[in-house]
Rosetta silent file (secondary structure, phi, psi, omega in degrees, C-alpha in Angstrom):
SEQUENCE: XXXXXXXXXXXXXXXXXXXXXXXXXXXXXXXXXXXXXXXXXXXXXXXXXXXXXXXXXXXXXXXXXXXXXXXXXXXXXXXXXXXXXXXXXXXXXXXXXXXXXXXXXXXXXXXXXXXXXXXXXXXXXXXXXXXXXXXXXXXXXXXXXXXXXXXXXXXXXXXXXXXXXXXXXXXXXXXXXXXXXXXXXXXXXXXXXXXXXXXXXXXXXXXXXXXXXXXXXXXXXXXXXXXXXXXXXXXXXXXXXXXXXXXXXXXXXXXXXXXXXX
SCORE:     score description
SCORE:     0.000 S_00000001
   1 L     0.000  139.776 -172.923  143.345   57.218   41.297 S_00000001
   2 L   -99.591   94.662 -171.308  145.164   56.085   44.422 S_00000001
   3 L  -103.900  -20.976 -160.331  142.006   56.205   47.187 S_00000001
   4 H   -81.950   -3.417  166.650  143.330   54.189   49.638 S_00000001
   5 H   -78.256  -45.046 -160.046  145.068   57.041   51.762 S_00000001
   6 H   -67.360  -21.078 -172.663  142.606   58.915   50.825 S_00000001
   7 H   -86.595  -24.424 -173.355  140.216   56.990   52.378 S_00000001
   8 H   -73.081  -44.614  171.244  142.386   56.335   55.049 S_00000001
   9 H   -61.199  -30.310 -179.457  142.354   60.140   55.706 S_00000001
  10 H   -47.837  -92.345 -170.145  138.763   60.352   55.506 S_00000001
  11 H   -54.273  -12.644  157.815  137.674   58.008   58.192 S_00000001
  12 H   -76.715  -62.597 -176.854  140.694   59.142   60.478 S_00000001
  13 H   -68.205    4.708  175.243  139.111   63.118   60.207 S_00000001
  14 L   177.922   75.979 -143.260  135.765   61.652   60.266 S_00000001
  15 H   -63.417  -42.981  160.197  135.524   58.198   61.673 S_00000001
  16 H  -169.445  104.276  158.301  131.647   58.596   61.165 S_00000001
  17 H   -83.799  -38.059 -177.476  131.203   58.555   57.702 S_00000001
  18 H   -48.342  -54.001 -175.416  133.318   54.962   57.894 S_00000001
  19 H   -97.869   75.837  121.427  130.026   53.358   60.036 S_00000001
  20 H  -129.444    7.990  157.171  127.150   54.596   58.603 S_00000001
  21 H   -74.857  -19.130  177.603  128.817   53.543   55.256 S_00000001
  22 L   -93.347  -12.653  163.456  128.268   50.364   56.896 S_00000001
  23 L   103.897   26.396 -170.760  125.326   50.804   58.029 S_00000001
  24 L   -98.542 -176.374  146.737  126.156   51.225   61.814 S_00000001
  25 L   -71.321  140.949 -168.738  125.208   54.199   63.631 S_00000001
  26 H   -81.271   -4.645  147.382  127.510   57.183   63.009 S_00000001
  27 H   -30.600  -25.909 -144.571  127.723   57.084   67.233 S_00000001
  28 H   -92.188  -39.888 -171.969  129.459   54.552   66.885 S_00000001
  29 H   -70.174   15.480  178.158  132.931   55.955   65.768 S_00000001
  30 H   -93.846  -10.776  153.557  133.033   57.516   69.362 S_00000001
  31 L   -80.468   -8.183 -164.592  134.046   54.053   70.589 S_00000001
  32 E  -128.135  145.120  165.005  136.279   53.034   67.923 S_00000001
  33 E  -135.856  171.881  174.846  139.809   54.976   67.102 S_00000001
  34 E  -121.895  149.106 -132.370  141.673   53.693   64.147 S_00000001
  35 E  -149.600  145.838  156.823  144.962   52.123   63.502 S_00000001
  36 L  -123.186  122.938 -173.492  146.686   51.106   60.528 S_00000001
  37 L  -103.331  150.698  160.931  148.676   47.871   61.366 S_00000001
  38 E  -135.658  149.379 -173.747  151.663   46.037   59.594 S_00000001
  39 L  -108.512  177.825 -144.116  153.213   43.252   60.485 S_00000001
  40 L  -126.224  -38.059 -152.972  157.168   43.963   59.328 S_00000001
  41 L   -80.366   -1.710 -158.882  158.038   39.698   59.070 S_00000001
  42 L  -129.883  -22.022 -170.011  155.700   39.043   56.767 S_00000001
  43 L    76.656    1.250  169.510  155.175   42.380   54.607 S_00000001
  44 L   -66.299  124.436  176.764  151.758   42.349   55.693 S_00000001
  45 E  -123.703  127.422  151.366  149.698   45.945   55.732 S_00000001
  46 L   -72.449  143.887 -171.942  146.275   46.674   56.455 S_00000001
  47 L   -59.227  -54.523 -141.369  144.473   49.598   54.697 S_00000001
  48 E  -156.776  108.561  168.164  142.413   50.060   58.079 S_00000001
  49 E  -123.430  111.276  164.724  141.321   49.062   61.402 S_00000001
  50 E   -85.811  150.999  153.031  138.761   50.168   63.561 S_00000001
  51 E  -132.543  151.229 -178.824  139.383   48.813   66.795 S_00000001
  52 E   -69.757  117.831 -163.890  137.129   49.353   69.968 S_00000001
  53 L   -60.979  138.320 -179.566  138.724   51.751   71.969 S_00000001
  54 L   -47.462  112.819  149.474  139.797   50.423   76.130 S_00000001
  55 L   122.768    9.620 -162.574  136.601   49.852   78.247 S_00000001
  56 L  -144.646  132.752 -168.462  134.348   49.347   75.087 S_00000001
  57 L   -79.304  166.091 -161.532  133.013   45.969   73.210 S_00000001
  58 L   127.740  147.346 -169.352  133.042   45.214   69.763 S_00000001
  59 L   -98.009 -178.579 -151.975  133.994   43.978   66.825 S_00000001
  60 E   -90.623  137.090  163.376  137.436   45.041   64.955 S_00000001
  61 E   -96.617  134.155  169.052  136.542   46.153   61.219 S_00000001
  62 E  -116.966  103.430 -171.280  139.305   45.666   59.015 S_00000001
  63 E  -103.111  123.499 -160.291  138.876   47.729   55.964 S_00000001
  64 E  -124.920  146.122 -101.053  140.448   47.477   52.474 S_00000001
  65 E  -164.334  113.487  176.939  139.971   50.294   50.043 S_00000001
  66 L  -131.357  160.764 -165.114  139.953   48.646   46.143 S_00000001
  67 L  -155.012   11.468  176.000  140.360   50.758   43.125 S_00000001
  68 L   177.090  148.356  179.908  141.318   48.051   40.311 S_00000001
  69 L   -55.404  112.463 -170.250  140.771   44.343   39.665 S_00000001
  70 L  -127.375  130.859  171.577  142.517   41.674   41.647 S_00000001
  71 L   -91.354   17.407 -176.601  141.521   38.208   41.753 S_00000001
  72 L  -135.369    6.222  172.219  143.127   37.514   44.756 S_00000001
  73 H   -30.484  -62.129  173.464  141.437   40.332   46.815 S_00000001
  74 H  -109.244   31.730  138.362  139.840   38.075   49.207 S_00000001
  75 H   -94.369   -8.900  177.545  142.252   35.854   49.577 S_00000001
  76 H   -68.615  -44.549 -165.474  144.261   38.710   50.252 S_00000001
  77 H   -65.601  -41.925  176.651  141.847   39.630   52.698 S_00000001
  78 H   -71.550  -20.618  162.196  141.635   36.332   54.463 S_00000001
  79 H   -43.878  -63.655  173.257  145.362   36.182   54.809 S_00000001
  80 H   -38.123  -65.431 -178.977  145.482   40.108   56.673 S_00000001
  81 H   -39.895  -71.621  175.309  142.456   38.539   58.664 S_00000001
  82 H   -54.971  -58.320 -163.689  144.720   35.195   60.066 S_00000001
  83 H   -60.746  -26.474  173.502  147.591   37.641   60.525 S_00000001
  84 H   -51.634  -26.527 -170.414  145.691   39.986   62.260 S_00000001
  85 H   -90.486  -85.768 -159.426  144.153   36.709   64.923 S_00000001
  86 H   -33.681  -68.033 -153.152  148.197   35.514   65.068 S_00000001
  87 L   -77.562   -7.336  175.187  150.041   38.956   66.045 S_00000001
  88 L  -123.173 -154.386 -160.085  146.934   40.062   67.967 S_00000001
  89 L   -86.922  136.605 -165.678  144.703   38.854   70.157 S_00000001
  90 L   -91.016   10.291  146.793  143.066   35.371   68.583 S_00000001
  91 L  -114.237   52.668  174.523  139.776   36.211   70.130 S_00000001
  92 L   -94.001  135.752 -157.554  139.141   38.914   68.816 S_00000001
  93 L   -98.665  152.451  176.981  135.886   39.244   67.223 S_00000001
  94 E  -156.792  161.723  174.828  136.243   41.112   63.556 S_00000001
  95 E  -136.371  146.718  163.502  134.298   42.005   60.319 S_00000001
  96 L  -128.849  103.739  178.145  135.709   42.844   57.482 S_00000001
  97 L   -48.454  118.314  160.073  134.705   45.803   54.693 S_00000001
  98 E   -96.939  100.144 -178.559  135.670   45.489   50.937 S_00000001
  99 E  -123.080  132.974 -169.113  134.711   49.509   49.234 S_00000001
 100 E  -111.604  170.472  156.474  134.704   49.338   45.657 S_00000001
 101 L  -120.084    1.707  134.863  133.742   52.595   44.019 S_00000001
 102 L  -151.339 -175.021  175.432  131.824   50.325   41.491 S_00000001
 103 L   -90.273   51.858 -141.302  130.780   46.725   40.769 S_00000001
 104 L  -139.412  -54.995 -166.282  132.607   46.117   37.982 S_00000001
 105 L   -79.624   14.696  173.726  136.421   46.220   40.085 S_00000001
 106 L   -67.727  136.022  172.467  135.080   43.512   41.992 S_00000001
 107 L   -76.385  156.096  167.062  137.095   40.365   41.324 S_00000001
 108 L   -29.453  -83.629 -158.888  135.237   37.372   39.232 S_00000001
 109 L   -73.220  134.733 -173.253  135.809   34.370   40.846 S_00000001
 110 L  -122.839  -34.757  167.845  133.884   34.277   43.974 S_00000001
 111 H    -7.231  -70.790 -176.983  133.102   30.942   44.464 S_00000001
 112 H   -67.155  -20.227  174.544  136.074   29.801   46.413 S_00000001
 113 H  -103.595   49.964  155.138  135.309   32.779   49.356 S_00000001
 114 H   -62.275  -30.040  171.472  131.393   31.807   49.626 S_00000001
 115 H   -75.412  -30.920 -176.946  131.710   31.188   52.880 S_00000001
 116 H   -89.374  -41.846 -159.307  132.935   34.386   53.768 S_00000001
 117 H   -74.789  -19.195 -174.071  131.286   36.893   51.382 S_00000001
 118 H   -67.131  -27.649 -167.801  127.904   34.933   52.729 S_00000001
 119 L   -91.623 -171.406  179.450  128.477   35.298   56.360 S_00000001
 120 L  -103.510   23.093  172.424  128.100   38.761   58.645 S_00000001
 121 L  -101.228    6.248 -179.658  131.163   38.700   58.687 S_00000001
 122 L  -108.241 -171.332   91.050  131.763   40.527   55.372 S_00000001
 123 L  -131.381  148.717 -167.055  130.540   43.645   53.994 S_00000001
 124 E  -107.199  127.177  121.057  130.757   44.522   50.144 S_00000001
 125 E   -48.159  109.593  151.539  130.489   48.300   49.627 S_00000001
 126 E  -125.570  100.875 -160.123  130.001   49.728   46.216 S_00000001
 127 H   -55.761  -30.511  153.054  129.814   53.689   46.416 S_00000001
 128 H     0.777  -84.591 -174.258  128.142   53.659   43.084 S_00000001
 129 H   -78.344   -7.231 -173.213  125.075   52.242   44.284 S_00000001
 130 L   -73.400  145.396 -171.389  124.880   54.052   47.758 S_00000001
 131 L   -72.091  150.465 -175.083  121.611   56.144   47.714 S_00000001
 132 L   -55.256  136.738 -178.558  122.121   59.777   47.114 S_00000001
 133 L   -80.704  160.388  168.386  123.518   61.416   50.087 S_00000001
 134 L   -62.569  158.391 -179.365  121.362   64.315   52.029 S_00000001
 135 L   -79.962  -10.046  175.806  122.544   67.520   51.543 S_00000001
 136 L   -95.617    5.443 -178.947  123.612   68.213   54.692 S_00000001
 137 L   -87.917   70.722 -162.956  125.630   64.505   54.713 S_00000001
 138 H   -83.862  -20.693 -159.600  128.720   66.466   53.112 S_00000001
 139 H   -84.513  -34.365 -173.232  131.232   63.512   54.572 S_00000001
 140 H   -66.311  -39.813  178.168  128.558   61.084   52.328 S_00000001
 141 H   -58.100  -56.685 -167.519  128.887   63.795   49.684 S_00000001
 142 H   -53.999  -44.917 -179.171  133.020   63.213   49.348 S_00000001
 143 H   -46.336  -46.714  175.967  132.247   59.602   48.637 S_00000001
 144 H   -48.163  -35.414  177.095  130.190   60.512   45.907 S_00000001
 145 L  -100.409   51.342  147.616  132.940   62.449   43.939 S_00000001
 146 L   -65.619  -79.575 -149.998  135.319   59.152   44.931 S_00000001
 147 L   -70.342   13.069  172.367  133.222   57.005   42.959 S_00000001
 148 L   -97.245  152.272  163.649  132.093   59.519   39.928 S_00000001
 149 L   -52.665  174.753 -144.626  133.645   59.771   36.620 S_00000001
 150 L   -78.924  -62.943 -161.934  135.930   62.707   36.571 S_00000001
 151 H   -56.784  -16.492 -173.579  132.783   65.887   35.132 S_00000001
 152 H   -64.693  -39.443 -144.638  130.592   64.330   37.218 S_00000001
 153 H   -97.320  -51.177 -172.839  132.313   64.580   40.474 S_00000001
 154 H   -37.295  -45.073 -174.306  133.855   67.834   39.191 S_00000001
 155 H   -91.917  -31.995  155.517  129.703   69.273   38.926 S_00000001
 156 H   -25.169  -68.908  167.313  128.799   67.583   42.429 S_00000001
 157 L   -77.334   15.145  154.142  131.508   69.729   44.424 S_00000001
 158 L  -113.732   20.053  110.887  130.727   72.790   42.581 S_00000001
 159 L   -73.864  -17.144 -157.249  127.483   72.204   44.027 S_00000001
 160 L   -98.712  -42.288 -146.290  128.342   70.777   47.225 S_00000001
 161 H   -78.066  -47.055 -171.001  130.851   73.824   48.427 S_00000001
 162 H   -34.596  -42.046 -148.194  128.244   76.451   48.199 S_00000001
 163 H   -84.181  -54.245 -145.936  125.612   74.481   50.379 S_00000001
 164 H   -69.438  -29.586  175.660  128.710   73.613   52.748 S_00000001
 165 H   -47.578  -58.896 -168.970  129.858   77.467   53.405 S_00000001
 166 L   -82.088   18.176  148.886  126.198   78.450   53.984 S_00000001
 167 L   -94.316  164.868 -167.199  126.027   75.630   56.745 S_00000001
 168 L   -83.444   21.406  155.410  125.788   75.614   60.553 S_00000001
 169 L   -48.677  153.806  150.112  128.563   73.510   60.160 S_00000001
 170 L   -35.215  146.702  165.841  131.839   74.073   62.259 S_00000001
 171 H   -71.262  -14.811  176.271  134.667   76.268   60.597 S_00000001
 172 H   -58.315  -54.853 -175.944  136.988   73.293   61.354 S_00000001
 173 H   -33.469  -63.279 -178.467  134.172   71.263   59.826 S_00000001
 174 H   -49.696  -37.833  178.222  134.270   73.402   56.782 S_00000001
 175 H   -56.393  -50.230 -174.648  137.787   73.535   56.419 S_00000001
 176 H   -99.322  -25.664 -179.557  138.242   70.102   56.224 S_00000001
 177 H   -89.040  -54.284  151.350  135.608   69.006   54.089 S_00000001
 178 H    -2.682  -86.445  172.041  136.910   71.808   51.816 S_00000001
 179 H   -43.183  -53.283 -159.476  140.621   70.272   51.457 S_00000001
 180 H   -47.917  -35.293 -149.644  138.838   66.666   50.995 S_00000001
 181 H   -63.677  -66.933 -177.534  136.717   68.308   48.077 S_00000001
 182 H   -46.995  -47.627 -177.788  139.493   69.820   46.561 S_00000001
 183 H   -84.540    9.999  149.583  142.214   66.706   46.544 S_00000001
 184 H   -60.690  -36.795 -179.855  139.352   64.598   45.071 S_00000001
 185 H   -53.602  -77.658  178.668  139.148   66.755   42.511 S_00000001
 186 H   -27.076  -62.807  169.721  142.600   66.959   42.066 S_00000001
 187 L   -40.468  -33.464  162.001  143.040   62.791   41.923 S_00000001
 188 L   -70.300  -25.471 -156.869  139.986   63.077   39.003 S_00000001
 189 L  -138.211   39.740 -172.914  141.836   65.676   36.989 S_00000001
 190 L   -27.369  -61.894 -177.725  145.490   64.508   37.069 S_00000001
 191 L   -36.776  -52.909 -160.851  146.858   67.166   34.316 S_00000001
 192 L   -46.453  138.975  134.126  144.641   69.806   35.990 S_00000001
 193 L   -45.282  166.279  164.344  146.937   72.176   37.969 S_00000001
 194 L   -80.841  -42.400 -172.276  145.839   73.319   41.706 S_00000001
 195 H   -59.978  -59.357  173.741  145.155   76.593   40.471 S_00000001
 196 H   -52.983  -15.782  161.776  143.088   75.428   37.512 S_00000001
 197 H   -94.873  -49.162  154.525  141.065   73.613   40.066 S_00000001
 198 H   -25.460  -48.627 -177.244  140.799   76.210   42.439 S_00000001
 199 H   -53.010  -71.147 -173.704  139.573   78.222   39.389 S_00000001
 200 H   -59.595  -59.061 -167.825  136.604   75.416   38.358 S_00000001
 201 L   -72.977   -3.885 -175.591  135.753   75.125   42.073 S_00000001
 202 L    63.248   10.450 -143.596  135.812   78.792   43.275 S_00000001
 203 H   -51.747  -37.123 -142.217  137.826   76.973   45.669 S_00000001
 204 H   -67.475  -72.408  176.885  140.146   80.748   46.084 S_00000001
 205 H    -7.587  -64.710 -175.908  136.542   82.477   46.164 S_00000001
 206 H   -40.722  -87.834 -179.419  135.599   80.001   49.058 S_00000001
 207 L   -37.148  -18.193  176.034  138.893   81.071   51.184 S_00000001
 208 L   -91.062   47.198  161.362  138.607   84.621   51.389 S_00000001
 209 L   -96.994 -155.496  157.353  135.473   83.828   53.818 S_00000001
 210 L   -29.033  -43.464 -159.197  134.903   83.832   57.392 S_00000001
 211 L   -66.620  -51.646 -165.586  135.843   80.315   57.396 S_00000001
 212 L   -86.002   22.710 -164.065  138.894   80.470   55.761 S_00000001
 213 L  -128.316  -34.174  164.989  140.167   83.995   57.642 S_00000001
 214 L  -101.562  104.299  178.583  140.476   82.464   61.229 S_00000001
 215 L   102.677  -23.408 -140.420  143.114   80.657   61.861 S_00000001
 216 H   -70.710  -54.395 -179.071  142.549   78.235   58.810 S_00000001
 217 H   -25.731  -93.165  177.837  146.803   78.031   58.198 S_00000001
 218 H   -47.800   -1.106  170.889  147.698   76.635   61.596 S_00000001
 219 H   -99.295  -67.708 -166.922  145.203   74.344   62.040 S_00000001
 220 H   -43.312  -64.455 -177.605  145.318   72.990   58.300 S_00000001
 221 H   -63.440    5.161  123.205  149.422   72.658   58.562 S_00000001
 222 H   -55.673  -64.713  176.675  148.932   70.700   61.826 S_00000001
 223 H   -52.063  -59.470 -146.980  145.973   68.574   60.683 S_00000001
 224 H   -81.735  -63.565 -169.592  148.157   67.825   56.942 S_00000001
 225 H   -48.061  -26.573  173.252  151.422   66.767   59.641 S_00000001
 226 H   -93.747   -4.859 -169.283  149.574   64.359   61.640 S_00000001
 227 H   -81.475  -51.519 -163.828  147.764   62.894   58.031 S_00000001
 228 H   -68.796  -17.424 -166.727  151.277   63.064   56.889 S_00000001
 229 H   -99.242  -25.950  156.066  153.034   61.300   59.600 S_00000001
 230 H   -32.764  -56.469 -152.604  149.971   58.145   59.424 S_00000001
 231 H   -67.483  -29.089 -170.131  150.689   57.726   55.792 S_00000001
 232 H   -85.529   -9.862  120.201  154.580   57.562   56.565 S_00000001
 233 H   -13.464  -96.638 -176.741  153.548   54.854   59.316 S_00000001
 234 L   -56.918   12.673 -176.211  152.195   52.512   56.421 S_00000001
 235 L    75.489   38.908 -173.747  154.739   53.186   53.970 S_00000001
 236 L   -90.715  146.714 -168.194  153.236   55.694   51.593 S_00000001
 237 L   -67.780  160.774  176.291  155.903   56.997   49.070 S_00000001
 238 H   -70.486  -38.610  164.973  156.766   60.716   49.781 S_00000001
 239 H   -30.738  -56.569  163.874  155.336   62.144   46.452 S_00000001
 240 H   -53.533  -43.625 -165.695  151.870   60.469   47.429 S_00000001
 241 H   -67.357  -41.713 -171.682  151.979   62.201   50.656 S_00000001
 242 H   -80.162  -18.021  170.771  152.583   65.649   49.550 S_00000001
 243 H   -67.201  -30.662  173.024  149.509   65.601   46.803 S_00000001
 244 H   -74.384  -42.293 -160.077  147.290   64.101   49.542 S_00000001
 245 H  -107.743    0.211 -178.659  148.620   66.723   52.684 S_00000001
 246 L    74.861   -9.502 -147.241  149.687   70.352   50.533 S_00000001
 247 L  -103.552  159.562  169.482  152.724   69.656   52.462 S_00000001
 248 L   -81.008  155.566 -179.084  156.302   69.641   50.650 S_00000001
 249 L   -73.642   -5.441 -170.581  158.474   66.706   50.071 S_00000001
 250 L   -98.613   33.461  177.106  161.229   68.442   52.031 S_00000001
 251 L  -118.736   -8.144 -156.626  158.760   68.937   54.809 S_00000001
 252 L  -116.427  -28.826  169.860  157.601   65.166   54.628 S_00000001
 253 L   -98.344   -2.366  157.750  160.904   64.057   54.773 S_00000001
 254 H   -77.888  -21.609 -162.027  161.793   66.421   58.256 S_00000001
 255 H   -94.966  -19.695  173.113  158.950   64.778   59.776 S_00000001
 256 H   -75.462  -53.563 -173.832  159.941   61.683   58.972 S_00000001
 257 H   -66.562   -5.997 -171.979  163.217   62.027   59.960 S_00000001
 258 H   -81.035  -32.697 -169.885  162.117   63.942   63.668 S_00000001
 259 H   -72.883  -13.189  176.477  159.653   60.503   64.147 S_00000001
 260 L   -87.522   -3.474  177.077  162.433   58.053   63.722 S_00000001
 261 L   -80.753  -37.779 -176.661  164.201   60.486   66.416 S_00000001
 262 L   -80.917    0.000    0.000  161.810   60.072   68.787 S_00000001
């Protein structure tokens, strides 16, 4: 499964679930907006950056997203980290976040980054191990069907959507948590059709409600254009974009071409 957009989308529609995965206060993302930087000379990309938004201290998190075994992760990481100091400002204070969806995809050798994974200047994430979310934590909830095998996640959100409809959530709220549910699914269940997921999830059931009756198009096709024009910022292929945004590829590739117009 390809999480790091997904993840990327996450913590852009709901900045915080990113710090209280970390163990911040979820207050916190009202200070922070998030950026995905590349540097062009070098081929360097970041998954993720919070940075503390003008008039407000803090340090930058720089967040990497890992889904399969690399032994060169955090050397990867300490590279991003110097470029990040070079092309930006070299006082800048930063932490940086490693999310694993178990411990297993962790690389081996560890040794040689002791200094770093040791300091507070790290944090190791494994979604696995995160304590069951509350039921009303539904952004805490999507992590959970990241990091489950595929029936698992599959009986989690066909538990989760009921609870979320018959909350005092927002209808945006709903709406949104909704899509995430659904392209997790999807990302678990490659073969699976949208319909045949729709089907297992009741997702169509879900849509004729309140929630789904005002409005839900135009906002959702708005919401998927600005997800979509992020991922085509960092260089996500168009094919990824339209399974992550509902959006078409010939709709992914007008938006691209109106942002290089502008």
């Amino acid at each position: 499964m390809k999480r790091d957009s997904l993840f990327f989308r996450l913590f852009q529609e709901l900045p915080g679930c990113f710090f209280r995965l970390i163990g911040q206060p979820e207050d916190d993302a009202g200070r922070y907006e998030m950026t995905a930087l590349e540097f062009k000379e070098t081929a360097v990309r970041l998954d993720g950056v919070f940075k503390a938004r003008p008039g407000n201290v803090g340090p930058a998190y720089l967040w990497e997203a890992q889904n399969y075994v690399s032994e060169t992760l955090y050397a990867n990481i300490m590279s991003k980290i110097g470029r990040m100091l070079e092309h930006g400002d070299p006082n800048q204070d930063w932490v940086a976040v490693a999310i694993y969806a178990n411990r297993a995809l962790e690389q081996k050798s560890l040794h040689p980054y002791r200094w770093l994974l040791n300091s507070d200047q790290m944090i190791r994430v494994y979604l696995d191990e995160l304590p069951p979310a509350p039921p009303d934590q539904f952004e805490m909830g999507v992590l959970e069907l990241i990091a489950a095998k595929p029936d698992a996640a599959l009986a989690k959100a066909q538990a989760m959507l009921p609870r979320l409809v018959a909350s005092k959530r927002s209808k945006k709220f709903q709406r949104m948590l909704i899509q995430f549910v659904e392209t997790v699914i999807l990302y678990q269940f490659p073969t699976w059709s949208r319909e045949e997921i729709e089907k297992m999830l009741q997702v169509s059931d879900v849509r004729q409600t309140r929630v789904f009756q005002e409005g839900v198009q135009e906002g959702i096709d708005k919401g998927m254009e600005k997800v979509a024009l992020r991922l085509l910022q960092i260089g996500r292929p168009v094919d990824e974009i339209a399974t992550v945004t509902d959006l078409t590829p010939a709709q992914i590739r007008k938006l691209k071409k109106k942002s290089k117009g502008t």
